[in-house]
N, C-alpha and C positions, 0 to 999 in steps of 0.2 A: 504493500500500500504506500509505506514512502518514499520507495524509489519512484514508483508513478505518480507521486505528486511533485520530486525533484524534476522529474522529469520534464511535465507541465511546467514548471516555474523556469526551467532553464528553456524552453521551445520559446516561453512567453516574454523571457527577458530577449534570449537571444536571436530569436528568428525559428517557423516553425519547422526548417528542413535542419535543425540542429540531432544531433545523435548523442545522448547522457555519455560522455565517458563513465571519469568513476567520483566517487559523491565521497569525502571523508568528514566524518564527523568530528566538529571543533566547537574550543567555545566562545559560550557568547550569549551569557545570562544565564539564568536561575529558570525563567520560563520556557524558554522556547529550544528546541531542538535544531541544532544549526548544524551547517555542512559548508564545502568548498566543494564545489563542485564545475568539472571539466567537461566543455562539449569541444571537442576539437582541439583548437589553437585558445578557445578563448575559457573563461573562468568566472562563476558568478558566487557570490554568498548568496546561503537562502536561507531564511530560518521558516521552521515548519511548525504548526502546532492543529489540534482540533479548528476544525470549521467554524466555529461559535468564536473565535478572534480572527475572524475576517477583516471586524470592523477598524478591532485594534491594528493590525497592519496597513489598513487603506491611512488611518487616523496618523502612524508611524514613518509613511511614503509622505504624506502634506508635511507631516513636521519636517524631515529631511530636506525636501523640497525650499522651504522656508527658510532654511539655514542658511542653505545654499545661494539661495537667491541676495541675502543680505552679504552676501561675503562671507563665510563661515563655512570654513572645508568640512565635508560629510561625505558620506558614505552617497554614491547617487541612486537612488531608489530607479531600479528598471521596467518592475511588475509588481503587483498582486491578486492574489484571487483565490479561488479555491478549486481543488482537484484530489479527486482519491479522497473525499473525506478528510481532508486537510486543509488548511489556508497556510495560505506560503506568503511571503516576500525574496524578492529577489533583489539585489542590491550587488553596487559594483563592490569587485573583491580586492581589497587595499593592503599592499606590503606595510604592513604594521612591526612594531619593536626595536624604531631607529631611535638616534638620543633624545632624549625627552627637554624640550625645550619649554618649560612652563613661563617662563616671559614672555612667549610667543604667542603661548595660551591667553594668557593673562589681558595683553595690548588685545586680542581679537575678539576675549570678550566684552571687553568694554567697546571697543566696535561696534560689534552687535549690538547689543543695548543702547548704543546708540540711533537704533533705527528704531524710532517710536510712530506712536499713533495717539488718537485723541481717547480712547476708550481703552479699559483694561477688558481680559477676555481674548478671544479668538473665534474666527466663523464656524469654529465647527467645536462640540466637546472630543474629546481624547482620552488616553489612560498612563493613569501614574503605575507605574507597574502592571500590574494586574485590574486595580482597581479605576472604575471609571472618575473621570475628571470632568466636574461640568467648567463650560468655557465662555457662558450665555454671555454676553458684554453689558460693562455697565461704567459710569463716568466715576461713579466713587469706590476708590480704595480698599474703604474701611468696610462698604456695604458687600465689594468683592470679598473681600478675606473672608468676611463672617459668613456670609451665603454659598459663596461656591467653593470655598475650602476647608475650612473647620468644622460647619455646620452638617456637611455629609460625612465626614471622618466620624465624627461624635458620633451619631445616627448610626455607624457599621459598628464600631463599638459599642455600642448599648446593646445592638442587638446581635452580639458578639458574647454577652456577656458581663462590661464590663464597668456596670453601672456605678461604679464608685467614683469615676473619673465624672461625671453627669454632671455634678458641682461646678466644681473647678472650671469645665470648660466652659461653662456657660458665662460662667462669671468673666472668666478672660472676653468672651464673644460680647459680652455687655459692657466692659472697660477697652474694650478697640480705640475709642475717640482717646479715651488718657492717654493708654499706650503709644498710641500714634499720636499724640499731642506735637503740633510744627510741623511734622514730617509731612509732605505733599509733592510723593513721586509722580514722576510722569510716567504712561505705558508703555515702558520699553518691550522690545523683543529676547523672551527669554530662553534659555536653553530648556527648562524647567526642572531636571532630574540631573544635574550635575554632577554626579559624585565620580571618582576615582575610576571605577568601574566603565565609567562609560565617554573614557578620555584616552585616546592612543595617539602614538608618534610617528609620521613617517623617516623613512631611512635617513633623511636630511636635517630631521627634528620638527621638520611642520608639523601641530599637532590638528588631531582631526576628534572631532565629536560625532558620537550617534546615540542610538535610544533616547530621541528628545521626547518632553512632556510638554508641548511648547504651547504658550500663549504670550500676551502681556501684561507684564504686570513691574512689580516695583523690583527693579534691581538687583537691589538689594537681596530677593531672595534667590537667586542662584548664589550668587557671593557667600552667604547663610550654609545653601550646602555644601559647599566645598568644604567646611569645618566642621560639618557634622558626624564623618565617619573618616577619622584618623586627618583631614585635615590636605590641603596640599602641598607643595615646596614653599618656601616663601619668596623664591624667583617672584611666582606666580601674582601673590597679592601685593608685591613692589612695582610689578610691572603696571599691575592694574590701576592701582591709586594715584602712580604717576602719569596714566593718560586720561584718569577720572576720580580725585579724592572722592574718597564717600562721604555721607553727613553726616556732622556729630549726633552721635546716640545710635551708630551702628549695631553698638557692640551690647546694646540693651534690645535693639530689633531684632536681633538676629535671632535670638533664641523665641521668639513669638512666629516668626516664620520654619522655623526646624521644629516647630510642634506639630505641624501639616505633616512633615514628612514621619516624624513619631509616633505621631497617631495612623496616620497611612500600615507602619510598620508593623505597630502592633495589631493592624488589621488583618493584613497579608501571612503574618510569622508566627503572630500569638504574644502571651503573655512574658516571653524571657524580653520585650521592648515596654514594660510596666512603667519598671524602673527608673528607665529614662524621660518615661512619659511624667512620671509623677516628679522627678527632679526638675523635668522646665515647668511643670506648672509652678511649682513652688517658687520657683525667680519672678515667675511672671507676676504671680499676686504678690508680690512681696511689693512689687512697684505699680500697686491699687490701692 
């Protein structure tokens, strides 16, 4: 079954008089079942998974697309669809694990983000991992965060289980105006799922990003994750600050936007992400 959906995915990236070489299994996430796969002379990545993430890989090809378009090296989305009971993407296949240039990284994310719009959101929702991501657009902020971020996180989590947390977050979604007191980002264009994982090098050092969760929104929270799991070089955030300081009280935001993905976490993973979830609540209300 999933060589006949490699199969499909490399006819539909690559032309349909193409012949499967041979398909090796590599990685490339927690979810999806991924390959390198050979028709010929030529080479596509494809990641496979159940039919029912169709949407998520069409959702995965616009992000890509979007990066791309802004100036942001990505992986180039070829195809998507479904075959054999699988949904695929097909994506160009990139010499990856040259030296890692995170100053490179750094200047091009702030590039990025440099390319705003009047409205936070995106034309279409997406998926943070697994879990869906609404993207409905809206002109405030603070009405985004609370509505189409935290307020469905809590929601999976309640009905997870994990009703202790119920308090607390509400209370943060009700002190947004404090929290965010001054602060009035503009909609930048965001990577959305930043982390470690989802950053690689070419042979030259150019670095390249994929698996985006993309929308716009404030900045600031990609920047957020990059410190949330182990952190990046600090090439990376010298580079950044010197082509865009951040505003004072970053380093009090930050952990109000790493609760989105905490809570995400402990949605996706389970309860060994409690912990952390209950140590940012506690910063957070400390400053209500």
């Amino acid at each position: 079954m999933k060589r006949a959906a490699l199969e499909a995915a490399a006819a539909a990236a690559l032309g349909r008089g193409v012949r499967l070489g041979s398909a090796a299994a590599v990685s490339g996430g927690c979810i999806n079942d991924c390959y390198l796969v050979e028709a010929g002379a030529a080479r596509v990545f494809v990641k496979l998974n159940a039919a029912r993430f169709a949407d998520a890989f069409a959702a995965e090809a616009d992000g890509l697309s979007a990066l791309r378009a802004a100036g942001m090296r990505a992986p180039e989305p070829l195809a998507h669809g479904t075959a054999a009971g699988h949904a695929y993407l097909a994506l160009e296949a990139l010499e990856l694990g040259g030296r890692e240039d995170f100053a490179a990284l750094g200047r091009a994310l702030a590039a990025l983000h440099r390319s705003r719009d009047e409205r936070f959101g995106w034309t279409r929702d997406n998926f943070i991992g697994a879990s869906a991501q609404r993207n409905s657009l809206s002109g405030e902020w603070i009405e985004f965060w609370r509505e189409r971020r935290l307020a469905p996180q809590l929601a999976l989590a309640l009905a997870n289980g994990h009703r202790e947390i119920r308090q607390p977050v509400e209370r943060i979604c009700s002190g947004l105006p404090q929290l965010l007191e001054g602060h009035t980002p503009e909609p930048s264009l965001l990577h959305g799922d930043l982390w470690r994982g989802n950053v690689g090098f070419l042979a030259g050092g150019a670095p390249v990003v994929f698996d985006p969760a993309l929308y716009r929104g404030d900045r600031e929270t990609d920047l957020a994750m990059t410190e949330l799991f182990g952190g990046f070089p600090r090439a990376f955030y010298a580079a950044y600050e010197e082509a865009w300081p951040l505003d004072d009280g970053y380093g009090r935001r930050k952990h109000l936007y790493n609760l989105y993905h905490l809570l995400n976490h402990l949605n996706l993973f389970g309860g060994g992400y409690l912990a952390q979830v209950r140590s940012t609540l506690g910063l957070l209300l400390r400053g209500l």
